[in-house]
MILUMTOR-753065 format. One record per residue (C-alpha): residue number from 1; residue in one letter; y, x, z. Coordinates in steps of 0.1 Angstrom, whole numbers. Example, Ala and Ser with C-alpha at 12.3 -4.5 7.8 and 13.67 -1.06 7.14 Angstrom:
REM residues 2
<1, "A", <-45, 123, 78>>
<2, "S", <-11, 137, 71>>
This chain:
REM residues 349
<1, "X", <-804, 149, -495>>
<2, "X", <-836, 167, -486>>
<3, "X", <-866, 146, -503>>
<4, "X", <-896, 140, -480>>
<5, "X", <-931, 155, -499>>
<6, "X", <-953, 124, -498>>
<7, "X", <-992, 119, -503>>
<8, "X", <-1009, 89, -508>>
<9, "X", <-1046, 89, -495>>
<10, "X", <-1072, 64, -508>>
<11, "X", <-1069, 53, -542>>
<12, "X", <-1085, 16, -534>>
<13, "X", <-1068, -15, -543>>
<14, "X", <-1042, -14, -516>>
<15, "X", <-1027, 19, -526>>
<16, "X", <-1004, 6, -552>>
<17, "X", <-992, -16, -523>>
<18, "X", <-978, 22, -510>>
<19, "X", <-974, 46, -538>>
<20, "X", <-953, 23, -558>>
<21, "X", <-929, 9, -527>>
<22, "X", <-928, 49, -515>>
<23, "X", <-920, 58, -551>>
<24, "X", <-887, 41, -553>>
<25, "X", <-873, 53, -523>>
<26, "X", <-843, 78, -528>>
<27, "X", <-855, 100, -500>>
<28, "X", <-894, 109, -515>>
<29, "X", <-910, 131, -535>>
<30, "X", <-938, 111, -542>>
<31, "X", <-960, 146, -550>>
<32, "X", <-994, 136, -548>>
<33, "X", <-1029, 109, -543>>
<34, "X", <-1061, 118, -531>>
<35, "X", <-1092, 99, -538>>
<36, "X", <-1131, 108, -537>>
<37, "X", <-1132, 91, -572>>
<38, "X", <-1112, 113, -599>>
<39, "X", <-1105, 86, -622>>
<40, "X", <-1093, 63, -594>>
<41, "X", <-1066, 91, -584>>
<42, "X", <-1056, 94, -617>>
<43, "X", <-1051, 58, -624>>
<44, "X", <-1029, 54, -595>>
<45, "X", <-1013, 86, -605>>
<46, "X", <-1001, 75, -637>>
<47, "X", <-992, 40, -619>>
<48, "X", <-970, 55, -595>>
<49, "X", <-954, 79, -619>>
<50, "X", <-939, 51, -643>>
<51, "X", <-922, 63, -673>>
<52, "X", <-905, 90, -659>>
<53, "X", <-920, 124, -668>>
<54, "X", <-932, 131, -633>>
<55, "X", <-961, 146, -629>>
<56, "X", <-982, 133, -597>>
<57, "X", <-1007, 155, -589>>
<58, "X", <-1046, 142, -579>>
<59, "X", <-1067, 156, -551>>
<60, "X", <-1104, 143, -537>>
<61, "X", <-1095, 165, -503>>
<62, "X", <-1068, 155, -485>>
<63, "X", <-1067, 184, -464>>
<64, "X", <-1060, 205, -491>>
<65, "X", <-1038, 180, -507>>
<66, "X", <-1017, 178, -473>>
<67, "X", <-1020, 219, -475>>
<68, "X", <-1012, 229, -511>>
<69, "X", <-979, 199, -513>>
<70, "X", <-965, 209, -480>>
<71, "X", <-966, 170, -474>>
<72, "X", <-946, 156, -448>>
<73, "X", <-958, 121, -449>>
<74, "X", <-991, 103, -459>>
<75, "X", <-999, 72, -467>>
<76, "X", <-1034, 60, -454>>
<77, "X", <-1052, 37, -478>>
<78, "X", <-1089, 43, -466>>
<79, "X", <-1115, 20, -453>>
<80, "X", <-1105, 11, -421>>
<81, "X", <-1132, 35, -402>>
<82, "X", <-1113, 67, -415>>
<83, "X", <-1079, 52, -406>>
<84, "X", <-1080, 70, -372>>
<85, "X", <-1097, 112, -385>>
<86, "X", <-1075, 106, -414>>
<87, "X", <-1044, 102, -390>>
<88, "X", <-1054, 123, -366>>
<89, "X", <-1058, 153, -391>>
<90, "X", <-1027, 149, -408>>
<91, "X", <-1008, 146, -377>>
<92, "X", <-1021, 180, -364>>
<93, "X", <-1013, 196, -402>>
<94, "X", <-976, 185, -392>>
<95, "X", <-971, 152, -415>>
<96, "X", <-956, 119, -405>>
<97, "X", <-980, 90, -410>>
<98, "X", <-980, 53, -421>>
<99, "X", <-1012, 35, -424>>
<100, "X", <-1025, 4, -433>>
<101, "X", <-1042, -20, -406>>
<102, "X", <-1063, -26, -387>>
<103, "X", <-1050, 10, -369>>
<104, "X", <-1088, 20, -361>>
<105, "X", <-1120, 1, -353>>
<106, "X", <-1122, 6, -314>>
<107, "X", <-1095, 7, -285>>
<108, "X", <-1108, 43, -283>>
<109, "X", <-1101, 53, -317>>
<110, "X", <-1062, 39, -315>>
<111, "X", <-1055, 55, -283>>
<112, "X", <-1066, 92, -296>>
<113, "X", <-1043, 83, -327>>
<114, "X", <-1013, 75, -304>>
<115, "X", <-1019, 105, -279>>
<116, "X", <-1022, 126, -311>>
<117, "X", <-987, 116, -325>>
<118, "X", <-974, 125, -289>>
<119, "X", <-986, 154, -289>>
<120, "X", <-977, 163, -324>>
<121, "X", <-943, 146, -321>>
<122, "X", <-953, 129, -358>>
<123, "X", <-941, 91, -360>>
<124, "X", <-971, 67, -363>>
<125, "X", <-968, 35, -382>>
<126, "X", <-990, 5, -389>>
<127, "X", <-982, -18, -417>>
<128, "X", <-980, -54, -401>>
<129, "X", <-958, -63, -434>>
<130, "X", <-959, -101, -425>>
<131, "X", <-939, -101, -397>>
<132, "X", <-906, -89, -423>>
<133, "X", <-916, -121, -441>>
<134, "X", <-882, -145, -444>>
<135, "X", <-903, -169, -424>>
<136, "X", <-914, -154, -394>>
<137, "X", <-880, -136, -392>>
<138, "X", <-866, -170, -394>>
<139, "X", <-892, -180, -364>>
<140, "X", <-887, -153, -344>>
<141, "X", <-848, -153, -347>>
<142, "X", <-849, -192, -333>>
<143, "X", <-872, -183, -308>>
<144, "X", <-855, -151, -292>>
<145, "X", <-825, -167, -295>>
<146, "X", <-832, -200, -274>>
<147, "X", <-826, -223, -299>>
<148, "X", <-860, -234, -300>>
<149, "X", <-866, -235, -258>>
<150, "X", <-900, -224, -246>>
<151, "X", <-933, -224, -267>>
<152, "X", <-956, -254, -254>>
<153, "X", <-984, -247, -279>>
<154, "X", <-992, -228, -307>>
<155, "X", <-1017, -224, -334>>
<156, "X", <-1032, -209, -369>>
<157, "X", <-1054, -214, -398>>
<158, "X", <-1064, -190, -415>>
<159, "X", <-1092, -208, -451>>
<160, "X", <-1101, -178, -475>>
<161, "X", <-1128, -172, -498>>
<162, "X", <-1149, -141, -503>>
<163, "X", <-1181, -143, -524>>
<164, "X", <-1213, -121, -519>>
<165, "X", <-1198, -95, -545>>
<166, "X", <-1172, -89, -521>>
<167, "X", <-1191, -72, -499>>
<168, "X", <-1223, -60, -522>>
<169, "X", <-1197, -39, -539>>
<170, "X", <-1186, -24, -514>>
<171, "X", <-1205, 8, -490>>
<172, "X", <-1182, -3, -461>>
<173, "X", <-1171, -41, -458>>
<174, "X", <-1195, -63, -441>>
<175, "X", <-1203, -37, -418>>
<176, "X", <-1196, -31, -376>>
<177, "X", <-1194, 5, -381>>
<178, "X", <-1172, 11, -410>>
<179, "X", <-1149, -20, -412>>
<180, "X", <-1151, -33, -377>>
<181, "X", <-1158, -67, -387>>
<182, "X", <-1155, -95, -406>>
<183, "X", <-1128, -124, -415>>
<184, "X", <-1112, -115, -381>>
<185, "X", <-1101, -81, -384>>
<186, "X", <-1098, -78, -424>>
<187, "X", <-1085, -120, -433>>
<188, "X", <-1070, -131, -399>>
<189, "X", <-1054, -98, -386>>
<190, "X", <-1017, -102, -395>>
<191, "X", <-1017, -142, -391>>
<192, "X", <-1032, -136, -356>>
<193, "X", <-1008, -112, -351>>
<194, "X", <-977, -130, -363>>
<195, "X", <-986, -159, -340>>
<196, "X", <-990, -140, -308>>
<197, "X", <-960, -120, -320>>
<198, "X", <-938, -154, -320>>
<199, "X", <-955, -163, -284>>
<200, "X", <-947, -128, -264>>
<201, "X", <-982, -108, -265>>
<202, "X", <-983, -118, -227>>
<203, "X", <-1022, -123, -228>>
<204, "X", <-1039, -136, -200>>
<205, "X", <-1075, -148, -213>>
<206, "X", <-1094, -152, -250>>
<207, "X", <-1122, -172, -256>>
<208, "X", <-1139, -168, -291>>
<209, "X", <-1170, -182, -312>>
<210, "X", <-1178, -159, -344>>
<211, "X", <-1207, -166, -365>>
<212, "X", <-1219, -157, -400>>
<213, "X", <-1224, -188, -415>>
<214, "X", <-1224, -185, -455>>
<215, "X", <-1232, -145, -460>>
<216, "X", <-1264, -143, -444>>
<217, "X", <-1284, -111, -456>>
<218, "X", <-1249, -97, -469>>
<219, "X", <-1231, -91, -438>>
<220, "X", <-1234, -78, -402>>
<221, "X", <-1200, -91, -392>>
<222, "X", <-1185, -129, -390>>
<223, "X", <-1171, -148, -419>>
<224, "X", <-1160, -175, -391>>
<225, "X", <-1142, -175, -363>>
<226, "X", <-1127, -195, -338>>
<227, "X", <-1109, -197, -305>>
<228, "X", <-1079, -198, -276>>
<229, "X", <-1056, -175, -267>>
<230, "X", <-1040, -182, -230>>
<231, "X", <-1010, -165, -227>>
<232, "X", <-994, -155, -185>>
<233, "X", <-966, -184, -189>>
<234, "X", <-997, -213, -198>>
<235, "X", <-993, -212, -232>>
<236, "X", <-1027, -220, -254>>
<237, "X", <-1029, -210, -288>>
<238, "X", <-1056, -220, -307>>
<239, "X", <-1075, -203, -339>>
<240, "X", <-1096, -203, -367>>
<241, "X", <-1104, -182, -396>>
<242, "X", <-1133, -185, -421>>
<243, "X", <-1137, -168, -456>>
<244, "X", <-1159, -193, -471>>
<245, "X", <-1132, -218, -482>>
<246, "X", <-1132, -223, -522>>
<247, "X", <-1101, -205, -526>>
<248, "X", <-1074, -186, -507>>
<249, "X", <-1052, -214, -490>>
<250, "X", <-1019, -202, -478>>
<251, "X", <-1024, -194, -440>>
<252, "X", <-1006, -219, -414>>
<253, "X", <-987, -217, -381>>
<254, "X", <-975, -240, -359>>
<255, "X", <-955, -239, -328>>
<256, "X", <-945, -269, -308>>
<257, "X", <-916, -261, -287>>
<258, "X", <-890, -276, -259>>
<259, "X", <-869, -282, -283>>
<260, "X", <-884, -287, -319>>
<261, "X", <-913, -282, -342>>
<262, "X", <-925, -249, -361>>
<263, "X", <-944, -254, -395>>
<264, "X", <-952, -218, -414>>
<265, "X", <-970, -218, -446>>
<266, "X", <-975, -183, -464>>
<267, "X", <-938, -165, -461>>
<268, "X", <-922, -200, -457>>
<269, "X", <-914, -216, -427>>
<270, "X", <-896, -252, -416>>
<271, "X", <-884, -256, -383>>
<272, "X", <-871, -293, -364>>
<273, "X", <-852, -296, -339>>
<274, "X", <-855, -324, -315>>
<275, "X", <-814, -331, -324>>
<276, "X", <-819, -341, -360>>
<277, "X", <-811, -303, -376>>
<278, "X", <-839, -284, -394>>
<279, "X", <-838, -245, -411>>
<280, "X", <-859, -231, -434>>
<281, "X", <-867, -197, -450>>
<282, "X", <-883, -194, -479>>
<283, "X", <-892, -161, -503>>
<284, "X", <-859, -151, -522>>
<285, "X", <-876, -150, -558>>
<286, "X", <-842, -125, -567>>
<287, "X", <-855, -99, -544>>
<288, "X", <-892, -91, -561>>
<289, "X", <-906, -57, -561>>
<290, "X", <-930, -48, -589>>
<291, "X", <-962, -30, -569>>
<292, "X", <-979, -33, -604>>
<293, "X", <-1006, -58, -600>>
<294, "X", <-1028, -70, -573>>
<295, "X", <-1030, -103, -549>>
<296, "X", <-992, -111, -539>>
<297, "X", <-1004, -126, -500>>
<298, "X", <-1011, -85, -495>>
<299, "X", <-976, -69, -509>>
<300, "X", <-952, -95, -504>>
<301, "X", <-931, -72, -477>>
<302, "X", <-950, -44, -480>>
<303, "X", <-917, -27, -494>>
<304, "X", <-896, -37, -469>>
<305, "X", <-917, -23, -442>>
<306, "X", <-921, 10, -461>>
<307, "X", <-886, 13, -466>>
<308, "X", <-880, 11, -432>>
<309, "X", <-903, 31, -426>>
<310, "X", <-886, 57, -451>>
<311, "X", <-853, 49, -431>>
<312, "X", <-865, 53, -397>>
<313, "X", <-877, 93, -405>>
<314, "X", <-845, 99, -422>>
<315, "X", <-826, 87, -390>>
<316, "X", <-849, 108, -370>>
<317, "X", <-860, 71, -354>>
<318, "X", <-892, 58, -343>>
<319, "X", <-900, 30, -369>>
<320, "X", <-903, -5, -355>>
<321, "X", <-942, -9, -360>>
<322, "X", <-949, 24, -349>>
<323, "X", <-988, 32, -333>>
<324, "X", <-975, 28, -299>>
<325, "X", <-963, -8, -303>>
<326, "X", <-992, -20, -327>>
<327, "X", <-1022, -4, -296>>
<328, "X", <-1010, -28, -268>>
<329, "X", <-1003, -58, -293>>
<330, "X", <-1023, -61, -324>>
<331, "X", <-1052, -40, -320>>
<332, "X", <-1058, -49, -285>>
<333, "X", <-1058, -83, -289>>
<334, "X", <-1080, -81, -318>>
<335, "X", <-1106, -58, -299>>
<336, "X", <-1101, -83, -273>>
<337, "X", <-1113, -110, -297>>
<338, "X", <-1146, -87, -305>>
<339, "X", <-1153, -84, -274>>
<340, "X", <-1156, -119, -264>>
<341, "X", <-1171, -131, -296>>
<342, "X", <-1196, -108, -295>>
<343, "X", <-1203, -112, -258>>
<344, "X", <-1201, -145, -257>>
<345, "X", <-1179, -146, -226>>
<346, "X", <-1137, -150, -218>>
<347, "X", <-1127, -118, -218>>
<348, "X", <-1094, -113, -192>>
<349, "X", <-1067, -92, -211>>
C-alpha cells in the first residue's frame, strides 16, 4: 500500500488531537509539523513519533513544509482565522485537507474554501467529531429510522468556564477578527450542531441574544448566548451557551418526540419510548485512543472521524463531513446566529 505523506499544521493544543489519531493509521506517512514556535513543533514532533525511531521533521512555513515532503494531506490546527488561506493554499499546492472547526470565520471565507476544493478536485473536511459519538449515533439511528416519530421540540445547554487567562494569553481568542467570536462559535459549535443535525438543518428563522457579561475589558466577543431556532416543519429549538459557569459541565440535549423522550449528556445518551422500552449508548471504555494528553470533551471521536477520513481518500470517496456539507449546515447556521445576535434582529435562513 502506497502511504499518504502527511503534515500537521499548527502545533497548538489541538494538534495532538490530529498527529497522534493520523499517526496510527496504516495508510500515512506522518512526515512532518509546522509551527511558528520551534519548540512547539518539536514537542509535538517527538509526541507523534512515539518510540519508534521515526524521525518527524519540523517546519515554521508550511508552504515549504507542503513543498519539500511532497505532502498529500494536511492537517489544519491554526487559529480559526487562518483556517480558510491555510486551506486554500494547500489545496492549490495539490494536498488533500482536514481541518478543525469552525471551517472559517465568514460565509465568504467557507464558500472560496469549497470553490477552491472544486476546482482543485482536493477532498475538504471539517472535524465535527461529536456527531461519531455512541450517543448521537444512537439519536440519530432512532430518529432516521422512525422509531422515535417526529421531533416536537428540542433543546441544548451548553455551562463552561473560561477565566480571564484564557483569553489574555492568547493574540487571537476574544477577538471578531481572528476567532470569529466567543462561547458560540469556539464552546457551543459542535453541540449546536449536533442538535440541529438530529432535527434536519431545515432552518426557517434564528433569534439570538449574546452579551459579554463576566469578561468585560478582556473580550470583544460573547461569553453568553442565547436563543430559538425555528425549523420549516414548526419545530423550536431552544439554546444557551455561557463560559462563565465554575467548571465544564457536560453539555445536554433534549429532544421530545411523537413517540418518546431524548436525554444526551456528553457522549451518552437515554432515550424513552412512549411504550415502556428505553436504549442507551454510552462511551465503550475498551475502545480508548491515547492522543497523549489534553481535555477528553475535545478528542473523544476525534480518531474515528480521522480514520474515516484516512478511509474515504484511500477509497477515492468524498468523506462524510466534507467542506461542502459542513457550509450549508454548520457554518451557516452559526453565521446565521452572528448575524442576529449582533444585529439584534431574526434573521430568515
Amino acid at each position: 500500500m502506497k502511504k499518504l505523506r502527511v503534515g500537521i499544521i499548527g502545533c497548538g493544543r489541538i494538534s495532538r488531537f490530529h498527529g497522534m489519531p493520523a499517526a496510527a493509521q496504516e495508510c500515512v506517512d506522518l512526515r512532518a509539523v509546522c509551527d511558528l514556535v520551534p519548540a512547539r513543533a518539536k514537542e509535538m514532533a517527538k509526541l507523534f513519533a512515539g518510540d519508534s525511531k521515526k524521525t518527524i521533521k519540523t517546519y515554521t512555513d508550511y508552504v515549504k513544509m507542503i513543498k519539500d515532503e511532497k505532502l498529500d494531506v494536511v492537517h489544519i490546527c491554526l487559529p480559526h482565522y487562518l483556517h480558510a488561506p491555510v486551506a486554500i493554499a494547500a489545496m492549490k499546492l495539490g494536498c488533500d485537507v482536514l481541518t478543525e472547526k469552525p471551517m472559517a470565520i465568514s460565509m465568504e471565507q467557507a464558500e472560496q474554501m469549497v470553490k477552491t476544493a472544486k476546482g482543485t478536485k482536493r477532498k475538504l473536511g471539517v472535524i465535527f467529531q461529536n456527531r461519531y459519538n455512541a450517543g448521537s449515533q444512537l439519536i440519530k439511528q432512532c430518529l432516521d429510522s422512525g422509531r422515535l416519530g417526529k421531533i416536537l421540540s428540542a433543546k441544548c445547554n451548553v455551562t463552561w468556564f473560561r477565566n480571564n487567562e484564557y483569553y489574555t494569553e492568547s493574540n487571537w481568542k476574544g477577538t471578531w477578527d481572528k476567532e470569529g467570536g466567543g462561547a458560540i462559535i469556539d464552546q457551543a459549535i459542535h453541540t449546536l450542531d449536533l442538535m440541529c443535525w438530529f432535527c434536519g438543518y431545515d432552518i426557517d428563522t434564528i433569534d439570538c441574544t449574546m452579551a459579554n457579561r463576566t469578561h468585560q475589558g478582556i473580550i470583544e466577543v460573547e461569553d453568553c448566548a442565547d436563543g430559538l431556532i425555528t425549523f420549516k416543519n414548526g419545530v423550536r429549538a431552544s439554546f444557551w451557551a455561557m463560559n462563565y459557569y465554575d467548571h465544564d459541565a457536560e453539555v445536554e440535549i433534549e429532544l421530545t418526540c411523537e413517540n418518546g423522550r431524548v436525554s444526551m449528556k456528553a457522549e451518552s445518551a437515554v432515550i424513552t419510548l412512549k411504550d415502556g422500552r428505553t436504549f442507551s449508548a454510552h462511551p465503550d471504555p475498551t475502545t480508548t485512543f491515547n492522543f497523549g494528553g489534553g481535555p477528553s470533551y475535545w478528542g473523544a471521536s476525534h480518531y474515528k472521524e480521522i480514520a474515516d477520513f484516512y478511509d474515504c481518500i484511500s477509497a477515492g470517496k468524498e468523506p462524510p463531513i466534507t467542506g461542502e456539507e459542513v457550509l450549508k449546515t454548520a457554518h451557516k447556521m452559526v453565521m446565521a446566529v452572528y448575524d442576529s445576535g449582533r444585529n439584534h434582529k431574526v434573521v430568515k435562513y
